[in-house]
C-alpha positions, 0 to 999 in steps of 0.5 A: 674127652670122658666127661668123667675124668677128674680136673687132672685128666684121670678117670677116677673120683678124687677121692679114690685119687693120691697126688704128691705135690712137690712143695718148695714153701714158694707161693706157687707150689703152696697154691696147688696143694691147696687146690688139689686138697680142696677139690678133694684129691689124697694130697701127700706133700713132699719138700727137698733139702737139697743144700747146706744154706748158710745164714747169707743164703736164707736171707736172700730171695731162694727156693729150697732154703731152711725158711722155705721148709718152715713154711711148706710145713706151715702150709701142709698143717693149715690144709691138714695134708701129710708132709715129707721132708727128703734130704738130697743134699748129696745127690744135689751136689753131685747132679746140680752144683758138681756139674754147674761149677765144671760148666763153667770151667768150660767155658760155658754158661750152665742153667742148674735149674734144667739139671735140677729138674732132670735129675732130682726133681723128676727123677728122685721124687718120680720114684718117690711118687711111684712107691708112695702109690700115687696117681700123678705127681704135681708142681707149681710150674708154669707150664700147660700140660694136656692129657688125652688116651693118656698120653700128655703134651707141655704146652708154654704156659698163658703167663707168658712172663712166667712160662717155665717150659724152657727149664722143662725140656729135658723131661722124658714122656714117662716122666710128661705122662705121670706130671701135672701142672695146674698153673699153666692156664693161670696168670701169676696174680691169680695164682696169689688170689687163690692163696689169699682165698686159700688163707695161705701165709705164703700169699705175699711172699716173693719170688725166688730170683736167684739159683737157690745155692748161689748168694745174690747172682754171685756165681763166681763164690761158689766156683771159688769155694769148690774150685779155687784154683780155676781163677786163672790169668789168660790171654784176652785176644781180638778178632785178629788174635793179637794180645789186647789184655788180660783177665782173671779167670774165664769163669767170669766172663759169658758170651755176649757180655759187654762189662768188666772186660777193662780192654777200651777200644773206639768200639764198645768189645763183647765176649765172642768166644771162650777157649777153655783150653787155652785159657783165652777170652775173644771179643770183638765189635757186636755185629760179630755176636750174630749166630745162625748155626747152632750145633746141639747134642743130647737131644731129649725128644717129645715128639716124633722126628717126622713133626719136624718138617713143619714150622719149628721155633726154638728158645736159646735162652730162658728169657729169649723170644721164640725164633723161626729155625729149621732143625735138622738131625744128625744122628740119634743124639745131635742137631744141627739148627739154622735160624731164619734170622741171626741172634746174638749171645747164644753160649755153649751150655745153655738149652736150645728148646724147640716149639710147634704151634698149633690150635692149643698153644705153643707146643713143647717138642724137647730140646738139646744142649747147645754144643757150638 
């Protein structure tokens, strides 16, 4: 490593250094603006409008809101950085909330924060970057990235509570070797103390929990705003495709799920199966839940095909553990993935990121869309 790269892995002073921050008014981001501006980098914030939010959505605890914007400029005029506000709302809504709604029309369990950051995120504010001249863009992510001869690898962050790889997949190397993400070696409480050193009036403030455009985890609104007449009655069929009940609309059901199936059975019933097509719910007993083979499609590789003939591990849910595989590719686009072990609940439309182990930590490789 040159001893003269500065703490962003470049080789330059940072005060011959432009950064943009992507700044969302969370405690996270806030605190890695004010640790590039206090180690002297050229720090150009940048803050995205990215939905209409009523007043029940700014109450809630969201990222992206009209609170959130008052107080990433707040904090851009405390550390005395130039700001920008961009309006995404319709490239939002096209990339994010258009895609998330036939997802689960489909039948399938989308994650928009994946979409979000592959499409305007990385994508709308990398172009951003690179007109505005600078040399790195930043987020308040928990993930590691480490530089070396310019080329940058995601490692899954020491916070392993807070690790954000998973959402992080669908990064393209152009996209890994411009991105920096100081967070990754912090733990979350330390990342608040630096705030309160900092004097940040975003120090205490909570976490965002839910999808920032959906009020209070209740997903089923938005699909009922935008698409009323998907709340269809079908068939909820058992294992032996015998008739056992009815429900209202498959958007309200995701694989794995044990309530609100009103079908009683000697045996608790999990959604097993989603047939969009036919409109049906199949569920059954929960020893029928265990999958070995995963079918992906839409890889985004980090690394090269030859590294897989080592020990793989891959991620089939953003709060799952990391599971023993093989991964095998069909095609330039496909995957096909056997677990060592069986896991329950893996659903079409979520990611299935794949991870290496080696001296650094767990080594991000990319990852597909899990077909079936």
């Amino acid at each position: 490593m040159n001893n003269d790269l500065n703490s962003i892995g470049l080789d330059k002073k940072p005060s011959d250094t432009t950064v943009v921050v992507a700044m969302s008014g969370g405690v996270d981001s806030s605190t890695v603006a004010g640790m590039m501006k206090k180690e002297g980098f050229n720090v150009i914030g940048i803050t995205l409008k990215l939905y209409d939010d009523g007043k029940e959505v700014a109450a809630s605890k969201q990222c992206c809101s009209g609170q959130d914007i008052m107080d990433a400029k707040r904090v851009a005029q405390k550390l005395d950085i130039e700001h920008k506000v961009l309006y995404y709302q319709n490239k939002f809504k096209q990339g994010v909330i258009d895609n998330f709604v036939e997802s689960y029309l489909k039948g399938e369990t989308p994650i928009p924060c994946v979409q979000c950051n592959q499409t305007v995120k990385f994508k709308d504010l990398f172009e951003v970057s690179k007109d505005l001249k600078a040399d790195a863009l930043i987020t308040g992510h928990y993930v590691k990235s480490i530089t070396e001869n310019n080329s940058t690898n995601m490692y899954r962050a020491i916070d392993e509570n807070r690790d954000q790889s998973y959402f992080l997949f669908n990064t393209t190397r152009e996209q890994l070797n411009y991105l920096r993400f100081p967070l990754g070696g912090l733990l979350k409480n330390q990342t608040r103390d630096i705030a309160k050193k900092l004097d940040l009036n975003v120090a205490d403030k909570p976490d965002s929990q839910d999808i920032c455009f959906v009020p209070n985890g209740d997903y089923a609104s938005v699909i009922q705003k935008f698409k009323p007449e998907s709340f269809k009655k079908g068939n909820i069929k058992n294992l032996e495709g015998q008739v056992i009940g009815v429900h209202n609309g498959i958007i309200n059901f995701t694989i794995g799920q044990r309530k609100g199936i009103k079908v009683s059975d000697k045996d608790p019933l999990y959604v097993l199966k989603i047939n969009s097509e036919k409109n049906e719910i199949v569920v059954g007993p929960k020893e029928n839940l265990g999958k070995k083979n995963i079918i992906l499609k839409n890889i985004n590789l980090l690394s090269d095909k030859s590294e897989f003939n080592k020990n793989i591990y891959v991620k089939v849910r953003s709060t799952g553990k990391l599971l023993d595989a093989k991964v095998n590719f069909n095609d330039q686009n496909n995957a096909k993935v056997d677990l060592v072990e069986t896991e329950d609940g893996i659903s079409p439309g979520q990611a299935c990121v794949f991870y290496y182990k080696d001296t650094l930590g767990y080594k991000v490789m990319g990852g597909g869309w899990i077909k079936e």
